[in-house]
C-alpha positions in Angstrom: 0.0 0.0 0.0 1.4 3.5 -1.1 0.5 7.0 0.2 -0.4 8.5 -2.8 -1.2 12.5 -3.1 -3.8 13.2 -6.0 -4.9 16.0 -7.0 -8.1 16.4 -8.3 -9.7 19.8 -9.1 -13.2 18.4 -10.2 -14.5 15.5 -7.6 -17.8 14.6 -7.2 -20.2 11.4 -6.9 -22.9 11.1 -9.5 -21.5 13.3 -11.9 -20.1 12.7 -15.2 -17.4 14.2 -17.4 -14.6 16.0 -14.8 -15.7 15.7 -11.8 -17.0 12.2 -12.4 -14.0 11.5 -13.6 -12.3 12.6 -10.1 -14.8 10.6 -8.0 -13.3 7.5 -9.7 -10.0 8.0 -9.3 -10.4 8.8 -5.6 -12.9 6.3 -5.2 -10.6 3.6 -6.3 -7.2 4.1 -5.1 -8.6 4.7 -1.6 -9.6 1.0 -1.7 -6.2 0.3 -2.6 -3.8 2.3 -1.0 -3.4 5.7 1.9 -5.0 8.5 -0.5 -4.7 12.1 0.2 -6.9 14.6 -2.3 -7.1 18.3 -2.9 -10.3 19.0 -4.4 -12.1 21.9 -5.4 -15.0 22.4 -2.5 -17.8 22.2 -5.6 -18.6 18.2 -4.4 -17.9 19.0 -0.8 -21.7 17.8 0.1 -21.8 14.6 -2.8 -18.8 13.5 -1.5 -19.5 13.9 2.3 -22.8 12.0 1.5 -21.1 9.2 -0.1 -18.5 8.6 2.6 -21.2 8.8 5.1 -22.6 5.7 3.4 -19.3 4.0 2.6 -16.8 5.2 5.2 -13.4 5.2 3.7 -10.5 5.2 6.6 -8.2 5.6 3.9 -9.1 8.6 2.7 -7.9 12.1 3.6 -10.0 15.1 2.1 -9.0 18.4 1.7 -11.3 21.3 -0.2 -8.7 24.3 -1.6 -10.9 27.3 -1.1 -10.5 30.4 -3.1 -11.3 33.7 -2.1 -15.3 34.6 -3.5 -13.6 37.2 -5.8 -11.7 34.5 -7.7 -14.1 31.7 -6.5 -15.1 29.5 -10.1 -18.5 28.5 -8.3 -19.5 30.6 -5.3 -19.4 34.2 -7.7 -20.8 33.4 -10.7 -23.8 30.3 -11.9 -21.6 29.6 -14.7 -18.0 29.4 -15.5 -17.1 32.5 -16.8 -13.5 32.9 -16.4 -12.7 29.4 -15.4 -9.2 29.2 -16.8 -8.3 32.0 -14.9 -9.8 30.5 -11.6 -8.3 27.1 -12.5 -4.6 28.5 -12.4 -5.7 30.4 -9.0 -6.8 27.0 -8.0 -3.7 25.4 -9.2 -1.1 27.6 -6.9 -3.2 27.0 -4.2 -3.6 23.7 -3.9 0.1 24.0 -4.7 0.6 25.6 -1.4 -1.4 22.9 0.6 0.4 20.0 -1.3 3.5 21.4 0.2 2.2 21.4 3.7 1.5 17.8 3.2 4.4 16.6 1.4 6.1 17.9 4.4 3.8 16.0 7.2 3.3 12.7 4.9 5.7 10.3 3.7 4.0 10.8 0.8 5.2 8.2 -2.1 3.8 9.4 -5.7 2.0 12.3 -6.6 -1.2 12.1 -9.2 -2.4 14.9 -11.0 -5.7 13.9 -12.4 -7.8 16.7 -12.8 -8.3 18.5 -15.4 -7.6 16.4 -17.7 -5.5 18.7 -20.0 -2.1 18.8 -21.1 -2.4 22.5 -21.4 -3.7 23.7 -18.2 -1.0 24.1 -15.9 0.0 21.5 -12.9 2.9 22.2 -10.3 2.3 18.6 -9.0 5.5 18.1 -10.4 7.6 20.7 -7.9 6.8 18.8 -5.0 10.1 16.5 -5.3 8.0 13.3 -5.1 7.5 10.7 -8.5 5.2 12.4 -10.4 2.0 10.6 -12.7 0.5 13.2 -14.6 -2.9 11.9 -16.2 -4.6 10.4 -17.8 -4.5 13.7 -20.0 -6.1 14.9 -23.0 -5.9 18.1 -25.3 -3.0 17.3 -28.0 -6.2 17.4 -30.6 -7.5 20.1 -32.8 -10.9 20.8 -34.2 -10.8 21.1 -37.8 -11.3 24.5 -38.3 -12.9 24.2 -41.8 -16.2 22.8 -40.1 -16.6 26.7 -39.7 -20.7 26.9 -40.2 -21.3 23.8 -37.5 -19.3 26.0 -34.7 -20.1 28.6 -35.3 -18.4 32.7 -35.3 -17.6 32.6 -31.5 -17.0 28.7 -31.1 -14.7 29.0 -34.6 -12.4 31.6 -32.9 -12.1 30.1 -29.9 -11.2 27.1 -31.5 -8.6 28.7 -33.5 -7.0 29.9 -30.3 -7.1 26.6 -28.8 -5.3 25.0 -32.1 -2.6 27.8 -32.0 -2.7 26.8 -28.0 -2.2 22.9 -28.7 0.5 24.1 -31.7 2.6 25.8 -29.5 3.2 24.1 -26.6 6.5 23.0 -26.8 6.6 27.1 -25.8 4.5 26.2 -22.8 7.3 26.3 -19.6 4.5 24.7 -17.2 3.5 22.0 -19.7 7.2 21.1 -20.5 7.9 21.1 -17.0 5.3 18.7 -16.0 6.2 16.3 -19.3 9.7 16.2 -18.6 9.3 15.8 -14.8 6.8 12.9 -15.1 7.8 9.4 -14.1 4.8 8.0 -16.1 2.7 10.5 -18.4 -0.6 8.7 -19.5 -2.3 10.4 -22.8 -6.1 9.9 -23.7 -5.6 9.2 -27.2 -3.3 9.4 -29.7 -2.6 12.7 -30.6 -1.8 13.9 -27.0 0.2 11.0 -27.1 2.7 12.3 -29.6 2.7 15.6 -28.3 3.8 14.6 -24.7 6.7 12.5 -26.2 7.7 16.0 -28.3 7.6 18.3 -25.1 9.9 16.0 -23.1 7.8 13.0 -21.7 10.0 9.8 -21.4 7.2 7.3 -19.8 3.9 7.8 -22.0 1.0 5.4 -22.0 -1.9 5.2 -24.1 -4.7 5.6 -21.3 -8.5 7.1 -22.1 -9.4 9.1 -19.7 -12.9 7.8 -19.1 -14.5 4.8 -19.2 -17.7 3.2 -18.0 -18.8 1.8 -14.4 -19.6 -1.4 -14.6 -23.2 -1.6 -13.4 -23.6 0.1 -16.7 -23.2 -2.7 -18.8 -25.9 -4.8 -19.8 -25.8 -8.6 -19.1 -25.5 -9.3 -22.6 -25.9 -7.0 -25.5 -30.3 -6.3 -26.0 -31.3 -7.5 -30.0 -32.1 -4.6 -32.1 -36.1 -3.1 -31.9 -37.9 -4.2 -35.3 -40.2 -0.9 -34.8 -40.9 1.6 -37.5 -40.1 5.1 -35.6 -36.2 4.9 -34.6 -34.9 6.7 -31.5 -31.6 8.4 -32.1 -29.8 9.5 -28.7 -27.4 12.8 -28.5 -26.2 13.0 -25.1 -23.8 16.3 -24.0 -23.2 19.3 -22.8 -24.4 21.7 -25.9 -21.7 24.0 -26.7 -20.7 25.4 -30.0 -17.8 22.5 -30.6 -19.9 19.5 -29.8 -22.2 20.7 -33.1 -25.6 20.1 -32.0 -27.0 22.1 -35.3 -24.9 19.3 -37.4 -27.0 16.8 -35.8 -30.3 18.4 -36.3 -29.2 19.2 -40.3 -28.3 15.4 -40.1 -31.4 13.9 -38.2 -33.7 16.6 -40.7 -32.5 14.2 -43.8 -33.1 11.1 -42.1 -36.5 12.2 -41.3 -37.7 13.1 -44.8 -36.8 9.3 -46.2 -37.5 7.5 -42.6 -39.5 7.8 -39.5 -37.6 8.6 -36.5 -37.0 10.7 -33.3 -34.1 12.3 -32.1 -33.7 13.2 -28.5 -30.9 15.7 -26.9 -30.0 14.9 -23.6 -27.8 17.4 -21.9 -28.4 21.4 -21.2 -25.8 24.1 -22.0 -25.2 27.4 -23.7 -26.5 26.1 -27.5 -29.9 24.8 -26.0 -32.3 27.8 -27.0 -30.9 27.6 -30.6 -30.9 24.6 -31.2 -34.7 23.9 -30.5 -34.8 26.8 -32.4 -33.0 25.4 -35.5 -35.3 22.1 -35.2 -38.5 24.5 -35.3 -36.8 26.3 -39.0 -36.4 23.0 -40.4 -40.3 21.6 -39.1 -38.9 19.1 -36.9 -40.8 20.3 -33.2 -42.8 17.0 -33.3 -39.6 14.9 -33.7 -36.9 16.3 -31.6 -36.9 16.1 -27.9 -35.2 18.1 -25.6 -34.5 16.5 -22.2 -32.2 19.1 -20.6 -30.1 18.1 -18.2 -30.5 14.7 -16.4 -29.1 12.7 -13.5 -26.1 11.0 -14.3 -27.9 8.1 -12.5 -30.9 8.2 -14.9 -28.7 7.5 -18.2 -28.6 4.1 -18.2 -32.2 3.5 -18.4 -32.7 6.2 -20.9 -29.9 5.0 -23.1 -31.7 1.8 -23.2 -34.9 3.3 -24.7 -32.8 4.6 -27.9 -31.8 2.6 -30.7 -29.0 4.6 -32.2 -26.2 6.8 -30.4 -25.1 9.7 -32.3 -22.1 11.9 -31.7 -20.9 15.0 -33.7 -18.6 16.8 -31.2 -15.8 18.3 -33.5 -13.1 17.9 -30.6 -13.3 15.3 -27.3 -10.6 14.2 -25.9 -11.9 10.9 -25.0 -15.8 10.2 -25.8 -17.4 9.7 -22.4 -20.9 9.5 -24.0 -20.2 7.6 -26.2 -18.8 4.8 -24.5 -21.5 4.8 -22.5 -24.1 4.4 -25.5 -22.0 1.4 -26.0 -22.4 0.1 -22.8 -25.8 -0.3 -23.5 -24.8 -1.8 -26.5 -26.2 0.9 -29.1 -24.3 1.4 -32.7 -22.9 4.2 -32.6 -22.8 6.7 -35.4 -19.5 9.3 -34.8 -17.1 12.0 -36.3 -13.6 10.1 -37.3 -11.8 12.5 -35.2 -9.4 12.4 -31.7 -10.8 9.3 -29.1 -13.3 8.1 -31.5 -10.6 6.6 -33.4 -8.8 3.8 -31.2 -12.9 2.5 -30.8 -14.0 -0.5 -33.1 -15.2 0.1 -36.2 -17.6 -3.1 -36.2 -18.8 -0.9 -33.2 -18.9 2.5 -34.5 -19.6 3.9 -37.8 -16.7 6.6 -38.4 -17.8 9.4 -40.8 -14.8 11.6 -42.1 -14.6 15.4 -40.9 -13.0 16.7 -43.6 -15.4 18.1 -46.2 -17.9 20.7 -44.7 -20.0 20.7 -48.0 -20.6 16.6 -47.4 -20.6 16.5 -43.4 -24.2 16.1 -43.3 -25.4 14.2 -45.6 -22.3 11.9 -44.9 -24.2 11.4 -41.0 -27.1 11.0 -42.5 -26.1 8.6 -44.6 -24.7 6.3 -41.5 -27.9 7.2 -40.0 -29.9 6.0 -42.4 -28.0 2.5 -42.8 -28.6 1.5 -39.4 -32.1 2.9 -39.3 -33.0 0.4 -42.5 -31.0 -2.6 -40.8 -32.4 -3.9 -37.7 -29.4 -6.9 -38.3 -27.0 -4.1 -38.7 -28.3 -2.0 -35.1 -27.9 -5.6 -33.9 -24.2 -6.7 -35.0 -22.7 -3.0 -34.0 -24.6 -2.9 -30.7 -23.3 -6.4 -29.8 -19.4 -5.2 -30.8 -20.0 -1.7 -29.0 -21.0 -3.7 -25.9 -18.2 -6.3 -26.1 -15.6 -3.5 -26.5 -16.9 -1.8 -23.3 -16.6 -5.4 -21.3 -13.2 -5.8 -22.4 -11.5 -2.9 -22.9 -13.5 0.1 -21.3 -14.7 -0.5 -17.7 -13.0 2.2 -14.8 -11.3 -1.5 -13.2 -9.5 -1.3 -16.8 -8.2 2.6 -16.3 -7.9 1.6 -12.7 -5.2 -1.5 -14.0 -3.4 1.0 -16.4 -2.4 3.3 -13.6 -2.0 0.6 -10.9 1.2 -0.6 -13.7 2.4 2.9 -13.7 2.6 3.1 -10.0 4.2 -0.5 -9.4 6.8 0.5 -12.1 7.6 3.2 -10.5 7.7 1.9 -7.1 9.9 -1.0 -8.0 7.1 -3.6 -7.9 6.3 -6.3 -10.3 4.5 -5.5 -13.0 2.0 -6.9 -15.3 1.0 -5.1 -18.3 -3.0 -4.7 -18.3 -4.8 -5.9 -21.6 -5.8 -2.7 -22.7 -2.5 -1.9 -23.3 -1.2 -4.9 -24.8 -4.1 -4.7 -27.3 -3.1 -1.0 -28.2 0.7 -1.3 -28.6 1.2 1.5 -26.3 2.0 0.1 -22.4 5.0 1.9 -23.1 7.4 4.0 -25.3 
């Protein structure tokens, strides 16, 4: 058993995407080993609920307020300004690491959250091994895909890309690459960009995965029923395109009876029901909003396609929850998508704007006519997820990291071995 400090700026129980992310990182290791965390106080009540039902001796939690003035959460509803409030964070909980690398005989340091390879960390100062992911953000939206992101969500974009193109100029991102012990990337193109900015120890490690009371018994057969149900699930924000779905699903509906539902609130919300009412489509898209991460199970079993058309993920959460359930996926070919089967997913290229939708609605369309087809991708998506994609498969990944580093023995966990990439 190690005494492991992670640090964790989203954490919280019943959430997805960040801070769901978090909660499984602390969750597990505390079974395993002497865990100290430095959280953001956002989950302070989830996770004081879920240690009141499953007391965790283990654990040791400490919330890194801010001042309200700088404050990501206690100011402002949203998260205006988060990056800013994110580094303020980040020399903070610098601060308290100190004070407990200098109480603990702390052994490794873990930087889990975010999940970026351009935000900064200073996990890496703290003269202890340093793990540093899994992380994400070595990929770029392709910037042609202008009309589906919009004037705002293109520039931002662009900045990003320059962002992602220039850090080997980025002193905090070198710094943590070349400090690392072990460096785990979320896909591929991080991959290569850790190795270029001074990484020695990088791993080929999504970032999320899927709990496994998520995944069905056995994959479900394929609904013979007339009307399909087509699921979008996230948060709607100009580079997740939810106006390329609806241009998509507004095809599939003039040649075939179907439904599409958006699951997930956000900025883009208002405008996109709006673009369904321009195109006639009130009666066949439904809005959910936001829903319990709990609830998406059940909901994801009513559908009987999955469709993503985010222009940029790191590592497709969602998606591999869809799969789970053992939907076909329909997808853009771009960043995590692409290390996922494609007996499993149907990959449609991002690279010509003027054929983007009617490309998805083409992949829509071949699964919508094919109950055999729903049936033989739903069955591969669901076998990937029990194989490859559970959290006790992320959670295998990083325990090899830390025995490596700790002069254990190791064995190299499947995922790996199947992706070439347990080490470079």
């Amino acid at each position: 058993m190690a005494k492991i400090l992670l640090l964790s700026y989203g954490c919280e129980p019943g959430r997805g995407s960040e801070a769901g992310i978090g909660w499984q990182w602390v969750n597990h290791l505390s079974q395993q080993h002497e865990v100290f965390v430095l959280t953001h106080p956002r989950g302070r009540a989830a996770i004081q609920a879920q240690l009141a039902r499953e007391p965790r001796p283990q654990l040791h939690i400490k919330y890194v307020e801010l001042p309200r003035f700088i404050d990501p959460w206690r100011l402002l509803p949203g998260e205006q300004a988060i990056q800013f409030r994110y580094i303020m964070w980040q020399l903070a909980a610098y601060r308290a690491a100190r004070k407990i690398v200098a109480t603990e005989e702390i052994d490794l340091v873990h930087h889990v959250s975010w999940t970026t390879m351009t935000g900064p960390t200073l996990a890496w100062a703290l003269d202890r091994p340093f793990i540093w992911g899994p992380v994400g953000s070595g990929q770029r939206a392709p910037l042609q895909m202008r009309r589906f992101l919009g004037l705002k969500g293109w520039l931002r974009e662009a900045f990003r890309n320059t962002q992602v193109s220039t850090v080997n100029f980025n002193p905090l991102a070198r710094a943590a690459a070349s400090h690392s012990a072990v460096a785990f990337a979320s896909n591929h193109d991080t991959y290569a960009r850790l190795q270029q900015i001074g990484a020695t120890d990088v791993r080929l490690q999504p970032d999320a995965a899927v709990p496994g009371n998520w995944l069905l018994p056995e994959p479900p057969p394929a609904r013979d029923r007339e009307r399909i149900v087509i699921a979008w699930a996230s948060r709607m924000m100009a580079r997740k395109s939810p106006g390329l779905a609806v241009e998509a699903f507004a095809r599939l509906r003039a040649v075939h009876d179907a439904e599409l539902w958006f699951i997930g609130d956000g900025p883009l919300i208002a405008e996109t029901r709006a673009h369904a009412a321009r195109l006639g489509l009130e009666r066949d898209v439904k809005f959910w909003g936001w829903i319990d991460h709990e609830r998406m199970p059940e909901l994801l079993s009513e559908a009987d396609i999955f469709l993503f058309t985010s222009l940029r993920d790191t590592c497709p959460m969602p998606v591999m929850e869809a799969m789970a359930r053992g939907l076909p996926i329909v997808a853009l070919d771009l960043h995590g998508v692409r290390y996922l089967p494609d007996n499993a997913v149907l990959k449609v290229p991002a690279e010509d704007p003027q054929r983007l939708v009617a490309d998805v609605a083409d992949a829509l369309l071949d699964l919508a006519l094919s109950p055999e087809l729903r049936a033989s991708c739903g069955a591969a998506a669901w076998a990937s997820v029990r194989d490859g994609h559970l959290w006790t498969h992320r959670f295998a990944g990083v325990e090899a990291g830390y025995r490596a580093i700790l002069g254990e023995p190791v064995i190299e966990p499947a995922w790996n071995e199947r992706h070439g990439c347990a080490a470079d």
